[in-house]
Each structure stands twice: as structure tokens, then as C-alpha cells.
C-alpha positions in Angstrom: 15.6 25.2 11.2 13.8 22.1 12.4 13.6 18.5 11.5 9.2 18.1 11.5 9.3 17.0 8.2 11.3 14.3 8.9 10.2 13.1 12.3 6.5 13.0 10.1 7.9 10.8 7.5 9.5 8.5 10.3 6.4 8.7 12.9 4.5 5.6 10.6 8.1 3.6 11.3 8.3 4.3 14.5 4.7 3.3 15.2 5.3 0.2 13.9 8.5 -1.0 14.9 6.9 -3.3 17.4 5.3 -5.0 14.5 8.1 -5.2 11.9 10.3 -8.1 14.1 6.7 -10.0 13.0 7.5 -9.9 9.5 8.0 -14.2 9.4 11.9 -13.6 7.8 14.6 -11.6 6.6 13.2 -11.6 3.2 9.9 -10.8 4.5 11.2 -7.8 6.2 13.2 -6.6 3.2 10.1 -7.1 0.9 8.3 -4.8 3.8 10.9 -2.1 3.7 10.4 -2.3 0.0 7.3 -1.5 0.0 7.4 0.9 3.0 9.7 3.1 0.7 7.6 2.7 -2.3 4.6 4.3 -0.3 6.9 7.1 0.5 8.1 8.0 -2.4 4.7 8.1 -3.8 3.3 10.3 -0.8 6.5 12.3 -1.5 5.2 13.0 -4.9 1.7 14.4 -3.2 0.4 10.8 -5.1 -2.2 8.3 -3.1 -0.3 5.3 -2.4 -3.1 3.0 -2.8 -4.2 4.0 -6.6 -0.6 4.0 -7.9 0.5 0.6 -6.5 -3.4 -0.3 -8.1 -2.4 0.8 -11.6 1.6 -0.6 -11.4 0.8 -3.7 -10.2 -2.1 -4.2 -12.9 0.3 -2.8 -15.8 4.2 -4.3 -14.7 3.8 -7.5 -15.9 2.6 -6.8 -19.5 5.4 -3.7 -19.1 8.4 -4.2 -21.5 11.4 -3.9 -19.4 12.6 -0.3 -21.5 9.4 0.8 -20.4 9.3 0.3 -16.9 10.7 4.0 -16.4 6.9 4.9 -16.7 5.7 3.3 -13.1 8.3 5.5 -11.3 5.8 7.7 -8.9 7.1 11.3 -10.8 6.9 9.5 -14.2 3.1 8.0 -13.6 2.0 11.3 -12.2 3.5 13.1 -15.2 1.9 10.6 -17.6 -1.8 11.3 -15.5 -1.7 14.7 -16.2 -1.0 14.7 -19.7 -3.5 12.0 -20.0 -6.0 14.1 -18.3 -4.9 16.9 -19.9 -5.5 15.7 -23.5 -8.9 14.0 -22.5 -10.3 17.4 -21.5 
């Protein structure tokens, strides 16, 4: 048994933990953790980073709040492939 996955999810974290002290304040580091585990959950979920955060951040605000389910990295994947699915 070995722990490669995990060191690989960690190496980006460790890279950068000279640069995280720079993050101006508290709430700017917790804001950068936020988003630091947003981008791995959606790399978890074999998703690009860059076009979900894209698509949520266009969407959230005219999102109702029961609805918000949908932007969760699993959920928007799902919701692609259906949508891919039923345009082909």
C-alpha cells in the first residue's frame, strides 16, 4: 500500500506554502483555502477546474438557493452529460 495519491494531491500545497503566508489576511487565506479545495474537488471528479468555476461563477448569482445543489462538481458533471447526451 502506498500513499502517491495523496502526496500528488498535496505536492501543489506544498509548492506553495512559501507563498500562502502572502495571502494579505486571515480571511484572505481562508478565501484561498476555499478555493484551493474547490479546485480539488473538481480535479477529483476528472473535471477542468478552470471551465467549472467559469460556468458557476457565471450562473450562482441568478441560482435560486434550492437549486444551488446543481454547481456541486459531481452534480455539474452529471448535468453536462445528460445535456450532451440529449443534444446528440
Amino acid at each position: 500500500m502506498t500513499n502517491n495519491a495523496a502526496e500528488r494531491a498535496l505536492r501543489g500545497v506544498a509548492c506553495g506554502r512559501k507563498n500562502w503566508s502572502f495571502a494579505g489576511s486571515e480571511r484572505g487565506a481562508d478565501r484561498a483555502a476555499i478555493m484551493l479545495t474547490l479546485i480539488t474537488t473538481a480535479r477529483l471528479n476528472d473535471i477542468d477546474p478552470k471551465a467549472w468555476l467559469a460556468d458557476v461563477l457565471t450562473r450562482i448569482a441568478d441560482l435560486p438557493v434550492s437549486r444551488l445543489r446543481e454547481l456541486l462538481p459531481w452534480e455539474w458533471k452529471r448535468i453536462k452529460a445528460v445535456a450532451i447526451s440529449v443534444a446528440a
